[in-house]
VEXDO-249222 format. One line per 10 residues: number of its first residue (from 0); their letters; for each residue x negated, y, z negated of C-alpha. Coordinates in pm, whole numbers, plus 50000, padded with zeros to 5 digits. Each point is the difference from the previous one (the first is absolute). Example, Ala and Ser with C-alpha at 12.3 -4.5 7.8 and 13.67 -1.06 7.14 Angstrom:
! residues 2
0	AS	48770,49550,49220 | 49863,50344,50066
END
This chain:
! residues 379
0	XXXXXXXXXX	89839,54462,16458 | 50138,50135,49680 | 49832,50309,50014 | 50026,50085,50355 | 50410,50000,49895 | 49966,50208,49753 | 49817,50271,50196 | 50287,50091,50269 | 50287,50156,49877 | 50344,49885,50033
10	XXXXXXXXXX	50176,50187,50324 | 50327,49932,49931 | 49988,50163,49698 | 49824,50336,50110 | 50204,50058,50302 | 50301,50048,49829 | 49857,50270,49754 | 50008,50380,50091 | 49656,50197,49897 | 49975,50214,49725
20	XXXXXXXXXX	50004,50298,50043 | 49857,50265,49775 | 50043,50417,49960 | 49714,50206,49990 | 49862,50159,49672 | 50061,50318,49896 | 50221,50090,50338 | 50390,50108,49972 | 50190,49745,50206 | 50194,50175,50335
30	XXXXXXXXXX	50339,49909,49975 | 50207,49987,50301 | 50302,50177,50043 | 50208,50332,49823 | 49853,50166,49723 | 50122,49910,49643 | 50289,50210,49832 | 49821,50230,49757 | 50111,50306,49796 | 50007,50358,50106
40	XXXXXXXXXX	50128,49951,50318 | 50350,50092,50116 | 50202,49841,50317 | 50340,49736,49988 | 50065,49704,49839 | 50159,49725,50212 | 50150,49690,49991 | 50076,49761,50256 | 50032,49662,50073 | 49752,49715,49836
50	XXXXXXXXXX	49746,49955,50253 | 50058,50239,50222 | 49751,50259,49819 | 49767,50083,50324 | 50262,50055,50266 | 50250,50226,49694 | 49708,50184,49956 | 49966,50091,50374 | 50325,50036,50063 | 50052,50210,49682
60	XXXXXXXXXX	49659,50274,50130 | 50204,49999,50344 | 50355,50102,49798 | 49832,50249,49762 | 49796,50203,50277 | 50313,50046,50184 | 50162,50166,49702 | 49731,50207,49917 | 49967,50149,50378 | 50362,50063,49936
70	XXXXXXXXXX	49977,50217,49713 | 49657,50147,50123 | 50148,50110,50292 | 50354,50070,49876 | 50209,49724,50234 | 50305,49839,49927 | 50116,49612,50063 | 50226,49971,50335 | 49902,50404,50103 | 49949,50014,50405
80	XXXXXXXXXX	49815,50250,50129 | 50173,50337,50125 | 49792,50087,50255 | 50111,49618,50182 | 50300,49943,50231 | 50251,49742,49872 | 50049,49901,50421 | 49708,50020,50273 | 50024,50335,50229 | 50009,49894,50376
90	XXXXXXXXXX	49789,50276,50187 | 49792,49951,50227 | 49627,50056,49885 | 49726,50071,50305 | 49601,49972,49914 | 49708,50215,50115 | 49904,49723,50208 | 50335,49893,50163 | 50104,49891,50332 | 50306,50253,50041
100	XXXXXXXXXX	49766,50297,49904 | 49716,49893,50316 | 50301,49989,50238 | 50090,50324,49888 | 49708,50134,50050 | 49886,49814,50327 | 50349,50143,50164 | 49913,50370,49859 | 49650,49937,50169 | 50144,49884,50349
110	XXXXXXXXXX	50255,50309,49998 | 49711,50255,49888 | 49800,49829,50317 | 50287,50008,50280 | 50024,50415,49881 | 49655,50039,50061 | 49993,49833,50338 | 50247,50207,50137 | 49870,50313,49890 | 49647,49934,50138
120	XXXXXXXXXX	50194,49892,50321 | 50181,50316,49997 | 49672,50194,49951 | 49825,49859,50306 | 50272,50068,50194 | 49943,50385,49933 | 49656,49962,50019 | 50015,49913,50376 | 50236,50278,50126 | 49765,50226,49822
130	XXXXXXXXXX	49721,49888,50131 | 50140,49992,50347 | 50128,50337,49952 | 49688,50166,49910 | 49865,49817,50331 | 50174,50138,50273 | 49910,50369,49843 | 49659,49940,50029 | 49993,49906,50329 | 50161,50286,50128
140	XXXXXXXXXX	49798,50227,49817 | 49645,49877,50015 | 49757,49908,50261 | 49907,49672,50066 | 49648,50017,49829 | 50183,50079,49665 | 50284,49757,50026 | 49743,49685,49961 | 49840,50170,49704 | 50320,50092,49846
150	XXXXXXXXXX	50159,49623,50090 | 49669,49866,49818 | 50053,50237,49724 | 50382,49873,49905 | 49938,49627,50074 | 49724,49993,49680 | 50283,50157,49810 | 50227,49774,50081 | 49828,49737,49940 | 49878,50117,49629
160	XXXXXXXXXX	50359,50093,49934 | 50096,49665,50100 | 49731,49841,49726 | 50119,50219,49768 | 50303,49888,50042 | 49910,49653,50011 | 49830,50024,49659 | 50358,50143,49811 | 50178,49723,50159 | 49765,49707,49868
170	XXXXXXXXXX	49996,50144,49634 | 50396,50099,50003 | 49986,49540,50149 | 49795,49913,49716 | 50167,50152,49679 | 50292,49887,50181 | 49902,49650,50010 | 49871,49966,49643 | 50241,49846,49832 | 50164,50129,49690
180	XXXXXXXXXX	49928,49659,49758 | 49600,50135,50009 | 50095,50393,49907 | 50172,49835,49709 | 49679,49762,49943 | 49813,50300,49930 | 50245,50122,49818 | 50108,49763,49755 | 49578,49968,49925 | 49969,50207,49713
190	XXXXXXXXXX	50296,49841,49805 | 49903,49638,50092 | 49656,50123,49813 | 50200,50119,49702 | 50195,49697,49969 | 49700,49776,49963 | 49879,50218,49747 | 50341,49902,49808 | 49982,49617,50070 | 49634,50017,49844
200	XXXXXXXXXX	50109,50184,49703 | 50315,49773,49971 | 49786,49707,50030 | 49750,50135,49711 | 50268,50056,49739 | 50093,49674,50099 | 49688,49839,49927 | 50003,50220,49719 | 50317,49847,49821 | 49927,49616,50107
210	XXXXXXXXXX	49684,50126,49806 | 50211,50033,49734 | 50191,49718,49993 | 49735,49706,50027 | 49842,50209,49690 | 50175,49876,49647 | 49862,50274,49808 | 50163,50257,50258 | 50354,49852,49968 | 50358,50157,49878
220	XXXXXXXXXX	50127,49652,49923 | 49827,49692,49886 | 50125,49658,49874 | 49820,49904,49650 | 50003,49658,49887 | 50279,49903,49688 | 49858,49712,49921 | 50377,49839,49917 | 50234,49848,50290 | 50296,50180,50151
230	XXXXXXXXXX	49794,50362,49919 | 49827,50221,50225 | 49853,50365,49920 | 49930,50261,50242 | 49775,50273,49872 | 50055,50354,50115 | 49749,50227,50069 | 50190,50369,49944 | 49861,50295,50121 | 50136,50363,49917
240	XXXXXXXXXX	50283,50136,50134 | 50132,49593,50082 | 50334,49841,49855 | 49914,49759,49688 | 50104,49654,49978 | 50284,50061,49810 | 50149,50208,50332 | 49879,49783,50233 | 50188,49705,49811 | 50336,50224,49956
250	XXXXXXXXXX	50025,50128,50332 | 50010,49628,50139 | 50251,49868,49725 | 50256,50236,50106 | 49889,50026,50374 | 50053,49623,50001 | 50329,49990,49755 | 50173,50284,50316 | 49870,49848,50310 | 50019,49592,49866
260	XXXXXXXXXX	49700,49957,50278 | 49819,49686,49930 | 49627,50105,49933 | 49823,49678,49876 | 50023,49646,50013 | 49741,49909,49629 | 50020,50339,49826 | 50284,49925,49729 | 49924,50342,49705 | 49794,50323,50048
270	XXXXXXXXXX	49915,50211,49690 | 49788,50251,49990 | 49696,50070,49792 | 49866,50279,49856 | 49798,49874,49733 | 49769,49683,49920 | 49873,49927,49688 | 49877,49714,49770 | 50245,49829,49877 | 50026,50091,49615
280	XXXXXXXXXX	50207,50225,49784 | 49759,50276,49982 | 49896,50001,50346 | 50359,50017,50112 | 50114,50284,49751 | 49704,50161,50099 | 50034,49985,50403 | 50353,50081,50032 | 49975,50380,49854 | 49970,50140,50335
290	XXXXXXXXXX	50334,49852,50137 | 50180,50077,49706 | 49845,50397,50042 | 50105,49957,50357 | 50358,49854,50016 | 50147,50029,49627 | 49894,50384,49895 | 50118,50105,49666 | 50161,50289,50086 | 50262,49997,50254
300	XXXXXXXXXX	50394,50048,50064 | 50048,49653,50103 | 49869,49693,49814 | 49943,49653,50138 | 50141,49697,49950 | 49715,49729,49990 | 49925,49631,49940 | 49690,49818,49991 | 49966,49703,50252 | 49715,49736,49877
310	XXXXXXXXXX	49886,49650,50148 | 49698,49829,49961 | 49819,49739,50157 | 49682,49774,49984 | 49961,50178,49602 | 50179,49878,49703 | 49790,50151,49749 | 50190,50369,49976 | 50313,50010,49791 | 50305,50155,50249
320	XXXXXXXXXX	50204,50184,49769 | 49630,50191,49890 | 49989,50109,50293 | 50347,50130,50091 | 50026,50191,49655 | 49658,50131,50094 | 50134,50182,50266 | 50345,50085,49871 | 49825,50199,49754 | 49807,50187,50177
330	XXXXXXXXXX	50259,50160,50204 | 50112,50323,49853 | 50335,50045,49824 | 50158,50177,50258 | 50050,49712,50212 | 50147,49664,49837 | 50038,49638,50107 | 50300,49841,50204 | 49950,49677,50132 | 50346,49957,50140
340	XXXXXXXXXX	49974,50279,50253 | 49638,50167,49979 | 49875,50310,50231 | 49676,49894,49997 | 49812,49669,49908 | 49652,49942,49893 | 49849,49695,50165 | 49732,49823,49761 | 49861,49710,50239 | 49736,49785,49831
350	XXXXXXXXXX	49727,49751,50199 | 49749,49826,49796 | 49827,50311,49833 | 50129,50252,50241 | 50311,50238,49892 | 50179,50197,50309 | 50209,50270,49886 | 50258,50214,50222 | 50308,50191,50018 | 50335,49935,50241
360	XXXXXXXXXX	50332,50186,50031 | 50314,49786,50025 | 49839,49682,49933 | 50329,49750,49997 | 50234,50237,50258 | 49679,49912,50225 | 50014,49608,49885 | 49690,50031,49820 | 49814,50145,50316 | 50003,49625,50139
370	XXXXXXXXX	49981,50076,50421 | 50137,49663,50133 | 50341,50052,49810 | 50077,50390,50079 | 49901,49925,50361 | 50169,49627,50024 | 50356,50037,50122 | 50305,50042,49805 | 50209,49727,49940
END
């Protein structure tokens, strides 16, 4: 009996325990989800509220693509169009295929008819008296033998004149009866044809761009994981010829600072990013020559006023004041530091081993780019 108890395992035990579960060797792991921040890549950084990453990262693609078509297509906030009336014309508009037109047309068509009756009364009418007229001449003048050959003669006239005449009156009755709405039908054929051809084309590019969209690779904006809470990235795919991040992010600061319009309910600060590095000294001295060619030249009339912005977070291994002298120095002499009331400001945003660098104009007249204070209402 002993042994027969030791044989069964204990159910209540085994129940409770989940299986193990155990990754496959040599295979990369799928993770679910954004891609992971990583450097080179340019786009905004965000912050919103904690928890709310997924739907500030939504709403911030939504907020960001209607800025750029803005400056892509050179449109102002609050601009209606010209060509629109501010109040609705009242005129009267009538279609090819109308009741008012057939009536129109169906009295024209009974007038037309009444005309012809009475002139094809008026005809017969002569007819006769000539016909009677050219009767009593021939009997006076020809024998008897003649007159039935003569009287043959004009009744087979008359009667192919009369068919004749038949025949005009039956065609003149049907063009009269067919109605207008077909003449138009035949009509209206060829452009009917080119309008489908539109719709299909329409409906390709369609296709086309939905294409597009459900394709990540193919995408201007896409959300990268952070990997810290109350952060969201959006990566930017530029092209040539399109407005950079750092225009993108102006043109809504002040947009939203003039029009107060409320624009988001998690995004909180939008920064734009030009550059992303690793996060060391020499990466970051090394990564941020371009902007300084690009927006602090050495010679010109009018230097800048800058200051360097820097926060870190999930990375407390990188000395902050290294950093910030770093890139002091490296502007050129030209320009010189004001922290009190700065032109333009340097953002240095650090997460984990990721540095973002960009460049803003009027950082604190715009309160420090944050969205839900310039467009919450003044007090």
């Amino acid at each position: 009996m002993a042994t027969e108890n030791k044989g069964k395992p204990n159910t209540a035990t085994t129940k409770g325990k989940k299986r193990k579960q155990y990754l496959p060797h040599n295979k990369a792991v799928k993770k679910k989800g954004a891609y992971p921040l990583r450097p080179g890549v340019q786009g905004f950084f965000i912050t919103c509220d904690g928890g709310r990453e997924r739907q500030a990262a939504h709403e911030a693609i939504n907020v960001i693509d209607t800025f750029f078509e803005e400056l892509l297509h050179g449109k102002d906030l609050g601009e209606e169009p010209a060509g629109l009336p501010n109040k609705p014309l009242n005129k009267k508009v009538t279609f090819s295929y109308s009741d008012d037109e057939d009536d129109v047309d169906e009295e024209e068509g009974d007038d037309e008819g009444e005309e012809k009756e009475q002139n094809e009364v008026t005809k017969s009418d002569n007819s006769r008296e000539n016909d009677a007229s050219q009767k009593s001449l021939i009997n006076k003048d020809l024998d008897h033998h003649n007159l039935d050959d003569v009287c043959h003669e004009k009744v087979t006239e008359d009667t192919e004149g009369s068919k004749e005449v038949g025949v005009n009156i039956e065609n003149q009755a049907d063009n009269s009866m067919e109605p207008p709405a077909k003449k138009q039908c035949r009509e209206t054929d060829t452009s009917k044809c080119e309008t489908n051809e539109k719709e299909k084309s329409i409906d390709k590019l369609i296709e086309a761009e939905l294409k597009e969209l459900g394709d990540k690779s193919k995408r201007r904006f896409l959300h990268l994981d952070s990997g810290c809470n109350g952060v969201v990235f959006v990566q930017m795919r530029k092209k040539e010829g399109d407005p950079g991040p750092k225009d993108i992010a102006q043109h809504m600061m002040t947009s939203a600072a003039s029009t107060r319009k409320h624009m988001s309910r998690f995004i909180l600060r939008v920064l734009p990013v030009e550059v992303a590095c690793y996060a060391s000294e020499e990466e970051i001295t090394r990564a941020i020559k371009p902007l300084i060619v690009q927006y602090f030249p050495v010679e010109t009339q009018n230097p800048w006023k800058f200051a360097v912005l820097y926060e870190a977070r999930a990375n407390s291994g990188i000395d902050r004041m290294k950093i910030i002298n770093s890139v002091a120095k490296s502007i050129p002499a030209p320009h010189r530091v004001d922290l009190s009331n700065p032109d333009m400001t340097i953002v240095v945003e650090i997460i984990k081993t990721v540095c973002l660098i960009g460049v803003v104009e009027k950082y604190k007249e715009l309160a420090k780019f944050n969205l839900r204070q310039l467009t919450s209402p003044k007090q």
